[in-house]
Structures are given as structure tokens and as C-alpha cells.
C-alpha positions, 0 to 999 in steps of 0.5 A, spaced: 861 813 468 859 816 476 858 822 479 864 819 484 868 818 477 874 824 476 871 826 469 864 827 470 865 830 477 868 836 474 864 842 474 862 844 467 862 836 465 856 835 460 855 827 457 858 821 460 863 821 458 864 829 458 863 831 450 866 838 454 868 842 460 863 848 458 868 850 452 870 844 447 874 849 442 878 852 448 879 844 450 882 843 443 890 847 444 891 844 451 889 837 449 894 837 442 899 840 447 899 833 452 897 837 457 890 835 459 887 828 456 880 825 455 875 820 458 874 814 453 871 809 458 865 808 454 870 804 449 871 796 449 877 793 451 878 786 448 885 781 451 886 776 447 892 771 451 895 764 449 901 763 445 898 762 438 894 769 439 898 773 434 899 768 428 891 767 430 889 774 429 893 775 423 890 770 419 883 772 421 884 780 420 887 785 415 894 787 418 901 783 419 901 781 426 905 775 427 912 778 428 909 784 433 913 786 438 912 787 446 910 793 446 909 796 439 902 799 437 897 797 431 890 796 428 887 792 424 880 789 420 876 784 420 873 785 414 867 781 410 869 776 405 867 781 400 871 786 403 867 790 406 870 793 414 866 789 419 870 791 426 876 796 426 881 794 432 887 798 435 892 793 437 898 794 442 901 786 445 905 787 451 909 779 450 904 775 453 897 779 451 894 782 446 890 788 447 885 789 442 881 797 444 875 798 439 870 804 439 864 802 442 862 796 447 857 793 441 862 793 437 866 790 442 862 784 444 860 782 436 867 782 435 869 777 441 863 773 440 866 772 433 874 770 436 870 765 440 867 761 435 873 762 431 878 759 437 877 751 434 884 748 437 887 754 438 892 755 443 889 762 445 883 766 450 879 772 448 876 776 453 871 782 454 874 786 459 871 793 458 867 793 465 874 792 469 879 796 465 878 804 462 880 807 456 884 815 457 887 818 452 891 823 451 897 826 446 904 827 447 909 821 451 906 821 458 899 824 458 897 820 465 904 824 467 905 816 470 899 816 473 893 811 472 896 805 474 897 803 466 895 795 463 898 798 456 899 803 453 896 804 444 899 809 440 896 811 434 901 808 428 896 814 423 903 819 423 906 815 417 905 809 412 906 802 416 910 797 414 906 794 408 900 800 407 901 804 402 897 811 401 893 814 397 893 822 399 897 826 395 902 831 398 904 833 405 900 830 410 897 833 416 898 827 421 905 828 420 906 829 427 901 826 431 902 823 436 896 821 440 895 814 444 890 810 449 892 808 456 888 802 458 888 802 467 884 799 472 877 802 472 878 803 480 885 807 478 881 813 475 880 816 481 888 817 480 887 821 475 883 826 479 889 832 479 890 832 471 886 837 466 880 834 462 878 835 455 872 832 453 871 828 446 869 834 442 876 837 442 878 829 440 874 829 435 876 836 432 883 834 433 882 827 429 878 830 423 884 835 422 889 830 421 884 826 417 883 820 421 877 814 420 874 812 425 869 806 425 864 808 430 863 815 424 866 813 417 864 806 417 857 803 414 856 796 411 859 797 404 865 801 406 872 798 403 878 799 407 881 803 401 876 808 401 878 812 407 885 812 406 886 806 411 891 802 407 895 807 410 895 804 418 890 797 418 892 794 411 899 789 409 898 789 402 904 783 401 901 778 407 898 772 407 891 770 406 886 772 410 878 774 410 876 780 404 884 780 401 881 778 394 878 785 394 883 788 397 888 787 392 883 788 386 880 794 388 888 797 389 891 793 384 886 793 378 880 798 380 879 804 384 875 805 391 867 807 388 867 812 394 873 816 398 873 820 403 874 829 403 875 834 409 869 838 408 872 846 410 863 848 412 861 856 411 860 857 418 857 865 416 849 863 417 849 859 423 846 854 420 848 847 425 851 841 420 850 834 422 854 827 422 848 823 416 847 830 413 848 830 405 852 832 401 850 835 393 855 837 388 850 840 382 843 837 382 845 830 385 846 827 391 854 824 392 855 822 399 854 823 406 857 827 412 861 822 417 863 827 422 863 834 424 867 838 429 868 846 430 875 847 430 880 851 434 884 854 428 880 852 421 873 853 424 867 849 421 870 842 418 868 835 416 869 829 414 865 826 408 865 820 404 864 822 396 862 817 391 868 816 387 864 820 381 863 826 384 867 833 382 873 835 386 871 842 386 866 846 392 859 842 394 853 844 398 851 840 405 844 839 406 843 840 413 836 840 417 836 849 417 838 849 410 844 849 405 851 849 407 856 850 402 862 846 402 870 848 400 873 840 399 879 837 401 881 831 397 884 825 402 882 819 397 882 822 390 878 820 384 884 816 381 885 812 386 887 804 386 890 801 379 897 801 382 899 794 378 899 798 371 896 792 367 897 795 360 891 793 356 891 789 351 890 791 343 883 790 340 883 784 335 880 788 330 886 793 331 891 788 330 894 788 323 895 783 319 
């Protein structure tokens, strides 16, 4: 972004793109109410054409695409033969190209550079277009109130449990009502956008931790699993066919359990004592995860995502912050008992058999 761009020009912007206006819990309220969008220029955006282009995606990555429709919205992993999550992609196909948005321009170029070298005889073409086009995102069902000359138009599939996914949180949860999307428009059309109301990515973010959503550019590191952080929920079809890592995907929900989950952390805020992304997290004497994102919201306070390993106790833990410790109340997302659908009944012990 520019000084000339519509969001950076504001008064009271801070960042490029502005992570706030000069107050990011206020910015929260008129955000999740569709009246203001954020700025996400910094995203990548991949195309990926050609007729063979979804079946060819489907059979490198985790969700079901062949049958997506013009228009609908979903996400995907390409994951690492052992499972791991390497790239995590939102996807919208609008009948002649698929729009593949992803958190950051390094992740973007990594992930194209492996589509290239994966095309062989394929019938299809991907391209990097994350200098041409920009990423808007907003809530509600025209954030850009029909402005911005819109290319697609991505949206989030989190408030409820995709064809194919299945769910480890338990009871109600709160995405029920999402309703957040991602605009692609020409870079150029972003002075279109100069009349609406801005908020910056910190009120995005406060927004995305309360509804427990994973993000690849703050919850994922090299040994993260899909199941972990409850992503079956949106990225995974459990009943398609073969695909990199889906031995794993299938072992570990059918016949094990995630080795680690992810928690909301509800952060004792009375000491002032600041909380960052990479901070520790202890239960007891030890050491049992890591802090992946931290937000002020505007009705909850302080929170946090965190992922746990599997062992650690469901009760209050304390984060080790720079200035000192922070006690922590935990929100379960993933519980420690999660995976291990399949029910397999064990086996007797030989010497347990009569004879």
C-alpha cells in the first residue's frame, strides 16, 4: 500500500495495511455490524484456470472440490505426506477460474511455485496475481455496499460444519452467525473505496479469536495437524478420495487423537501486563503450549488462542509474558478427548481367554 491508497491516507491509520484508526476495540462493533471493512492488501491471491483445474486441486489437497459450484466459497490444505498442514487456502470458483486467497504473499508464492511443478499434462494454469488484484474484507452481505469492482467474492464456510467435515468442539458454538467474506477487486479499484468506513486488522482479529477460527499465518507451525485446531470443521472431507496426508487424517480421527488442541485463553488483564503471540503457556510446573494469537476485545476483554498439548489439564493455566505471568481462564475448542470415532472394540488379551 500507498500513502495515495484510500486506507493508509486515513487520519489515525497506523501499519500497512492499518492494523487500527487510532482505537481497535471501538473499530470491533461497527466491523461485525457490515458497516466498515477491513484492508487485506497484503494477502496473496492465486488463479488457478483451465478445465481440468478443480478435479486437479481435489486430488492434491484436503477438501472436496470437483463438484464446487460458480460461486460457492471453501478452504482447503495441502498437507505434507505425514499429514502436517503446509499451505491453507480459501477458495471461491466462479465457472471458469478458481480463486485461490491465502494469508500472506510468501505463502502464496510457495504454494504456486508447488501447483506449477504439480501441472504435468494437465489442463490447467496457475498464476500469482497478488500485485493486480487487492483483498477487502468485511461482514455482512455487501460490505463494499456494490462498490470495488468486484473479481470474486470468498465466504467463510466457519459458521457451520461443511459437507464432509465433522467437529470436535462440543455445544454451541459461537460462529453460528458468522458471516464474514473476502472481496478480490483490481488494485486500482481501491480508490473506489475511499467513502466507506475502515477498521484495521486488530478488530479482525478480535473478531476471529471470539469465534475460534484458525488461521495459517498465527496457528500453524511445522507439526500442526488439521484436527488440532478443530479445522475438519471447514478444510477437510473425511469420505473423499485419495489425496496427499489422508492416511494421517484418517488415523489420527478415526483410531487416535489430535497430540495437541487449540483452547481460547480468557487473559487476566488486572496487572497490565501485555501477552504476545509465541508467549508460553504453563499448567502446574510444566510447560504445555504456546500462545498463537492475541486480541483486546470489545465485550470479552483480554483473550487468546492457544495450542495445548493434548495432555495438559482442562482447568486455569498461567501465560509466561515477557513483564511476568498472566493468568489464564481455558475455553476448550478441541477436547482432550478428541478423534477415536471409529469405536474399534479391543481385542481380549489371550491370557484372558477361557479355555
Amino acid at each position: 500500500m500507498t500513502d495515495a491508497d484510500p486506507f493508509t491516507s486515513r487520519s489515525g491509520a497506523v501499519g500497512a495495511p492499518p492494523q487500527h484508526y487510532g482505537n481497535p476495540i471501538a473499530e470491533q462493533r461497527p466491523l461485525r455490524a457490515g458497516e466498515a471493512v477491513v484492508d487485506l492488501s497484503d494477502r496473496a491471491v492465486l488463479t488457478v484456470t483451465g478445465p481440468d483445474r478443480l478435479s486437479w486441486l481435489d486430488s492434491l489437497t484436503s477438501q472436496s472440490l470437483k463438484g464446487l459450484a460458480p460461486g460457492e466459497s471453501t478452504e482447503t490444505l495441502l498437507l505434507d505426506p505425514s499429514g502436517r498442514v503446509e499451505h491453507a487456502a480459501r477458495i471461491v470458483d466462479d465457472g471458469e477460474t478458481a480463486w485461490l486467497l491465502l494469508d500472506s504473499r510468501e505463502s502464496g508464492a510457495a504454494l504456486a511455485s508447488f501447483l506449477d511443478r504439480m501441472r504435468f499434462m494437465l489442463r490447467v494454469e496457475v498464476a500469482d496475481r497478488s500485485d493486480e488484484v487487492a483483498t477487502v474484507g468485511g461482514f455482512g452481505a455487501d460490505p463494499l455496499r456494490g462498490l470495488g469492482s468486484p473479481l470474486a467474492v470468498w465466504r467463510d464456510p466457519w459458521a457451520e460444519i461443511t459437507r464432509g467435515g465433522h467437529q470436535y468442539a462440543q455445544g454451541e458454538h459461537p460462529a453460528a452467525d458468522w458471516d464474514y467474506s473476502e472481496t478480490v477487486i483490481p488494485r486500482g479499484a481501491l480508490a473506489e473505496l475511499s467513502d466507506l468506513a475502515a477498521a484495521g486488522t486488530l478488530a479482525l482479529e478480535a473478531l476471529r479469536i471470539e469465534v475460534w477460527r484458525p488461521r495459517a499465518a498465527t496457528e500453524l507451525d511445522a507439526t500442526t495437524l488439521p484436527h488440532e485446531l478443530d479445522w475438519l470443521r471447514s478444510a477437510v472431507h473425511l469420505s473423499k478420495g485419495c489425496y496427499r496426508g489422508q492416511e494421517t487424517v484418517a488415523k489420527v480421527h478415526n483410531l487416535g487423537h489430535p497430540p495437541r488442541r487449540l483452547v481460547m485463553l480468557h487473559l487476566d488483564g488486572s496487572e497490565n501486563v501485555v501477552v504476545a503471540a509465541g508467549d508460553e503457556v504453563r499448567a502446574g510446573e510444566k510447560i504445555v503450549g504456546r500462545v498463537t494469537a492475541v486480541a483486546q476485545h470489545h465485550e470479552l476483554g483480554p483473550v487468546a488462542l492457544a495450542v495445548l498439548k493434548r495432555s495438559a489439564p482442562e482447568g486455569d493455566v498461567v501465560v509466561l509474558a515477557e513483564e511476568g505471568e498472566v493468568a489464564a481462564a481455558q475455553e476448550v475448542i478441541v477436547p482432550v478427548d478428541a478423534g477415536a470415532v471409529a469405536e474399534v472394540p479391543r481385542l481380549p488379551r489371550l491370557g484372558a481367554v477361557r479355555r
